[in-house]
C-alpha positions in Angstrom: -6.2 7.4 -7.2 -6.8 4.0 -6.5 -3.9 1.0 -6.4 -3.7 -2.4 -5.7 -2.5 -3.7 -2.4 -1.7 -7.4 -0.7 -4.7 -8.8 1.1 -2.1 -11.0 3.4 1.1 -12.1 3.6 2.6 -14.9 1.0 6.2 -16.9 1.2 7.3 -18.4 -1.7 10.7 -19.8 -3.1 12.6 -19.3 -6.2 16.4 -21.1 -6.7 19.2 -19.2 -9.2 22.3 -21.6 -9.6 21.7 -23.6 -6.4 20.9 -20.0 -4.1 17.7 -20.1 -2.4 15.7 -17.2 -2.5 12.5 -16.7 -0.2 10.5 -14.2 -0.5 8.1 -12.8 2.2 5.2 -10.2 0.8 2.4 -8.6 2.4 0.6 -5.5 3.5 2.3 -2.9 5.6 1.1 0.5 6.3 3.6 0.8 9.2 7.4 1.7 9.1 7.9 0.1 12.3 5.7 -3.0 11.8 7.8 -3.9 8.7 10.8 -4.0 10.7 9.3 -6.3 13.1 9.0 -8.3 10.4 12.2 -8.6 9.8 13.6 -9.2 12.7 11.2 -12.3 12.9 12.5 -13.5 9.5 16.2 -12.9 10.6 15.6 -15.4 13.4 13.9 -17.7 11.5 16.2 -17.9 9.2 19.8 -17.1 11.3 22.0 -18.7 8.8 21.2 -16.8 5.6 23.5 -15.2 3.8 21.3 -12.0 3.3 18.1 -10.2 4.1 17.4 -7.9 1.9 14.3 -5.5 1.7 12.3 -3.0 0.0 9.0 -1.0 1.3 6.2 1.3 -0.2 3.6 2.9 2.0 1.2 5.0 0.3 0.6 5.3 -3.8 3.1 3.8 -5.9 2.9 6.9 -8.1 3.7 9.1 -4.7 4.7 7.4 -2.0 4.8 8.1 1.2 7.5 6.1 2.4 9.7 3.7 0.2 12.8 2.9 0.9 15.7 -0.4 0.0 18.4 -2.3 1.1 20.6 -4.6 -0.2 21.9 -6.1 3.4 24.9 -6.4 2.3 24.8 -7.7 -1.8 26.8 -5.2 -3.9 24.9 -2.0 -3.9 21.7 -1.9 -6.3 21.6 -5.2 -6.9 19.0 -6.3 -4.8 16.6 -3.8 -2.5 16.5 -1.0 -5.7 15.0 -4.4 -8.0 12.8 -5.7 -6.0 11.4 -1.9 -5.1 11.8 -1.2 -8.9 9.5 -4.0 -9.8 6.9 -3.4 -6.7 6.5 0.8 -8.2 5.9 -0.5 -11.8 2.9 -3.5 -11.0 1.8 -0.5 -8.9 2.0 -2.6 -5.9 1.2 0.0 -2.5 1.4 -0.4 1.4 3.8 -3.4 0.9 7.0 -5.1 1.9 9.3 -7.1 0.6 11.6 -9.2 2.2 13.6 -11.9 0.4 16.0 -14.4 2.0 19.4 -15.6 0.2 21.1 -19.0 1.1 23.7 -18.8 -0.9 24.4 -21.7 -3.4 28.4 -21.4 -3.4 28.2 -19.9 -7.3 28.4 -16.0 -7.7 25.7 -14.5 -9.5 27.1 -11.1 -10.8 25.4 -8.1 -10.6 23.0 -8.7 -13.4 22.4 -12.2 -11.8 21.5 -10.8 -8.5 19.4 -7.9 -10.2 17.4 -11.0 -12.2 17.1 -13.5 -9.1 16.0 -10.8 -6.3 13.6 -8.9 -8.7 12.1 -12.8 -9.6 11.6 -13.7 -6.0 9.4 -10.8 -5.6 7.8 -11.7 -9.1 6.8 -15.2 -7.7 5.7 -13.6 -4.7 3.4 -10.9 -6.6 2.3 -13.8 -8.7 1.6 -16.0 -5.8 -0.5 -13.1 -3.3 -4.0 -12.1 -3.5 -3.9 -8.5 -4.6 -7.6 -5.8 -3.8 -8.0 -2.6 -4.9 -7.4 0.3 -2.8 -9.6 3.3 -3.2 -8.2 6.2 -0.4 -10.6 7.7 1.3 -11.7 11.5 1.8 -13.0 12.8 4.8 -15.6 15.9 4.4 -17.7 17.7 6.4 -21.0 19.0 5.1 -23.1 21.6 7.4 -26.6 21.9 6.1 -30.1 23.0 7.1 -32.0 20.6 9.3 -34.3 20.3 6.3 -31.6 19.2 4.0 -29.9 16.3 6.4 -32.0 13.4 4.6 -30.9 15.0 1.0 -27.7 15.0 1.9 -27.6 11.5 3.4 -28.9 10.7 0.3 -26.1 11.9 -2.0 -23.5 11.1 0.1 -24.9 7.1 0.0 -25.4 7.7 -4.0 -21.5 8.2 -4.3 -20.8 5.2 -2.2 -20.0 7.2 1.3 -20.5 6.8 4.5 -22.2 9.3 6.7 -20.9 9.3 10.7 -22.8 11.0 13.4 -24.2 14.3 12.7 -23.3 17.2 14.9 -26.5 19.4 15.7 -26.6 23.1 16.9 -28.8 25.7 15.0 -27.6 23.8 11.8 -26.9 20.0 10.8 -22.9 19.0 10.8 -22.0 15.9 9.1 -18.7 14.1 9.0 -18.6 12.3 6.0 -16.2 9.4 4.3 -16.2 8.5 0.3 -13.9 7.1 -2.2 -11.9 10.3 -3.7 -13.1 9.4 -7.2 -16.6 10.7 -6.2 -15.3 13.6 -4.9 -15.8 16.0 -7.9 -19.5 14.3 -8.2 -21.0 15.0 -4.9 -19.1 18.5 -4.6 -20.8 19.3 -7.4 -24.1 18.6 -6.4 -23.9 20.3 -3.2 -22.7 23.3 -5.0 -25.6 23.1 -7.1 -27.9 23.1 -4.3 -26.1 25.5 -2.3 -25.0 22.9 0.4 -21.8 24.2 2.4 -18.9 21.9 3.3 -15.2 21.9 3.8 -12.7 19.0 2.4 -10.9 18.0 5.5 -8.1 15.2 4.6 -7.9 11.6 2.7 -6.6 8.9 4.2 
């Protein structure tokens, strides 16, 4: 199932009763990376009142990792929006990091909820969002005679044939959008083609 992703990172700024709120989105596909990230955005900014976060990897509809933190702001108020709001535009592989100076007037709850789920509003509104179609990787072991037919399907449901294996029968290792799946299955079935699914990435 296809979902849209951020092309590169954006920083924007949004201001709720005199606290500054910056907001840095982008693409992250790595756990590890993100926090890197973070740490560079804690030392840029050393004198911020809060850092706080939130992370999808994977499908918004079943992600692989996703995860919030509020750094500190009373609890919900600020990683659980922002993710919140990232799962329902059906935003995956991205992070969120926004930034609070704090203005010297308390927000609330609700206020915090409003202003950390509009940073990353601005920031969604502000980023260049694609399309992600995962991938599926098959392998399809035909007859010698049946390699260009098979090349042929495969590029007719926008895949990508990688080199061929060859013993007493043709091997391919093949990569295509998972929507095309159920077409080109069926037509090797039809045509009595073997193959086995082997993962989607």
């Amino acid at each position: 199932m296809s979902y849209q992703i951020p092309c590169s990172p954006v920083v924007t700024e949004t201001e709720e009763k005199k606290s500054r709120f910056i907001c840095w989105l982008g693409p992250v596909t790595d756990k590890a990376a993100f926090l890197r990230e973070l740490e560079i955005i804690r030392s840029r900014y050393p004198d911020a009142s809060h850092h706080c976060t939130a992370l999808v990897i994977g499908n918004p509809s079943n992600p692989q990792t996703m995860q919030s933190d509020d750094d500190g702001e009373p609890g919900g108020s600020a990683g659980r929006p922002m993710l919140e709001l990232l799962l329902k535009q059906g935003v995956g592989n991205v992070g969120a990091i926004v930034t609070r100076y704090f203005g010297g007037t308390k927000l609330g709850v609700g206020g915090l909820m409003r202003a950390y789920r509009g940073a990353v509003g601005a920031a969604l509104q502000s980023a260049e969002l694609t399309t992600f179609i995962p991938l599926l990787a098959v392998r399809i072991v035909c007859d010698f005679a049946d390699e260009s037919r098979v090349r042929f399907l495969v590029a007719q449901c926008r895949g990508v044939c990688d080199d061929a294996g060859y013993t007493h029968q043709v091997s391919v290792p093949v990569q295509l959008p998972q929507d095309q799946w159920s077409t080109l299955r069926a037509q090797l079935q039809a045509e009595g083609i073997r193959f086995e699914e082997l993962e989607s990435t």
